[in-house]
N, C-alpha and C positions, 0 to 999 in steps of 0.2 A: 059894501060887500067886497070890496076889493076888485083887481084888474085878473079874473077869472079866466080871460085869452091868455094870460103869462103860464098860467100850469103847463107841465108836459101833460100829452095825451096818453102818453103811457104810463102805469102804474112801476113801480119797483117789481110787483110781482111778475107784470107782463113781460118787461125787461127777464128777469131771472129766468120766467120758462122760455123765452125766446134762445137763449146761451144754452139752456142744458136741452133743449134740441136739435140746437146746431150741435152738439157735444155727439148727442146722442147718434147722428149723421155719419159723421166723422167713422166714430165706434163702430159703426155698420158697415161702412167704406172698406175699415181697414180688415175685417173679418170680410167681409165679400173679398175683397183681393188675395186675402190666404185659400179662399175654396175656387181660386178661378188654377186650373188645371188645365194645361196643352190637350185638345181633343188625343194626340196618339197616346200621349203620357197617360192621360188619364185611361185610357181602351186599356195601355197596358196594366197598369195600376188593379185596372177590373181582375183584368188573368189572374194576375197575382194572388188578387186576395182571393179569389173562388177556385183556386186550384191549388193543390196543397202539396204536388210535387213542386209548382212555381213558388210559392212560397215558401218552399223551403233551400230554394236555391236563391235568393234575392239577398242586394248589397245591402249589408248593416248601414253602412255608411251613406247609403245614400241620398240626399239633401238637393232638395228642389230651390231655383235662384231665389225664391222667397224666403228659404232656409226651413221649407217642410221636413220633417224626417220622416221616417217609414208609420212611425208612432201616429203623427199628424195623420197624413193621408189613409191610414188602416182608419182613421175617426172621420172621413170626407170623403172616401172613394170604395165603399162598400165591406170593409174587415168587419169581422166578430170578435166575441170576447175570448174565443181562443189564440188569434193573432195579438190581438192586446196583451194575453199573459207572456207570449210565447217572444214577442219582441220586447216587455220586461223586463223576463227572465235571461234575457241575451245581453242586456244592459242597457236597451235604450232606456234613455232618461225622460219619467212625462215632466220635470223639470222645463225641460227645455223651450226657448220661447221661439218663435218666429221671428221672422223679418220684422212686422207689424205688432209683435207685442205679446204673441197667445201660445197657451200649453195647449196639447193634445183633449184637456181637460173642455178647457174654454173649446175647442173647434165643436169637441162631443156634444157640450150643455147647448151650442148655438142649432147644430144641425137635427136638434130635440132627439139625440140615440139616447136614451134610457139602456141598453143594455151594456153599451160600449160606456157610460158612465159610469155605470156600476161595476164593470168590470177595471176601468181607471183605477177606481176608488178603493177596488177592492186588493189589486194590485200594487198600490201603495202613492197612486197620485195623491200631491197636498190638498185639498180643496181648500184653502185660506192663501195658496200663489194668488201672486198678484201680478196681472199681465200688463198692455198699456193702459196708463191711467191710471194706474193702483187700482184697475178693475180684477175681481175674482170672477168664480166659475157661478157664483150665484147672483154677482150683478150681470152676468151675462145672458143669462137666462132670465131674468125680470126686465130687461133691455129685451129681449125678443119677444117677450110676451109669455115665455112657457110655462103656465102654472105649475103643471105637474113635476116637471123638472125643478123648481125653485125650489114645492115640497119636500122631494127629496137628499135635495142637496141640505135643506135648514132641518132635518131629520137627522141626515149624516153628520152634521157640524155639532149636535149635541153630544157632550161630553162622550157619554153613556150608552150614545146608543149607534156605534157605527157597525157592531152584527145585525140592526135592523135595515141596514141600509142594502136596499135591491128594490 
């Protein structure tokens, strides 16, 4: 029969899902470190978005040490989709990545906003960007678990049909 004690205990498989958990750790790490916000930063953040004289006086330019934009944190610290067009249309870029790797795109798909998604999307986010990892907005979303979010992102990514996507 052979010397049966020499096998590893671990299969290849076990091995493999072991790496793409640790993987998947990691992924979650660096997205939690982009949604962690200064308690005032963030109170202020709130004004902002829910006041629309405050919002209309707030820096373009301005960029959290993690290298959030207004874009990001409108996706993490309560903005709607009219901040989303409205910071677009001014030129921020949903290009842009973070410190850690992620578009405005990827923060939206992770914190499950359907509305702020769609209105990314509609405004002219890539959904085929690729953040850390060569991860997109819909491995992000099957990483967190969001069905309904992944639906609509593999909805949006067909050819043909990105006027169905909302």
């Amino acid at each position: 029969m052979g010397n049966y004690k020499s096998r590893p205990t671990q299969t290849c498989t076990d091995e493999w899902k072991k790496k793409v958990s640790e993987s998947y750790v990691i992924i979650i790490e660096r997205l939690e470190d982009d949604l962690q916000v200064e308690e005032k930063e963030l109170a202020e953040l709130r004004h902002i978005f829910s006041s629309d004289d405050a919002f209309s006086k707030v820096n373009l330019n301005y960029r959290t040490e993690n290298g959030l934009s207004l874009l990001h944190l409108c996706c993490i610290c309560g903005g709607n989709k009219s901040h989303i067009r409205t910071l677009m249309l001014k030129g921020l870029r949903p290009s842009r990545l973070t410190r850690n790797g992620f578009t405005a795109l990827h923060l939206a798909v992770y914190k499950d906003s359907a509305e702020l998604i769609t209105s990314l999307l509609h405004s002219g986010a890539d959904i085929q960007q690729v953040g850390y990892g060569g991860l997109t907005a819909l491995h992000i979303a099957t990483i967190a678990g969001h069905l309904e979010v992944s639906l609509t992102l593999i909805t949006c990514n067909k050819p043909d049909s990105f006027n169905s996507c909302s």
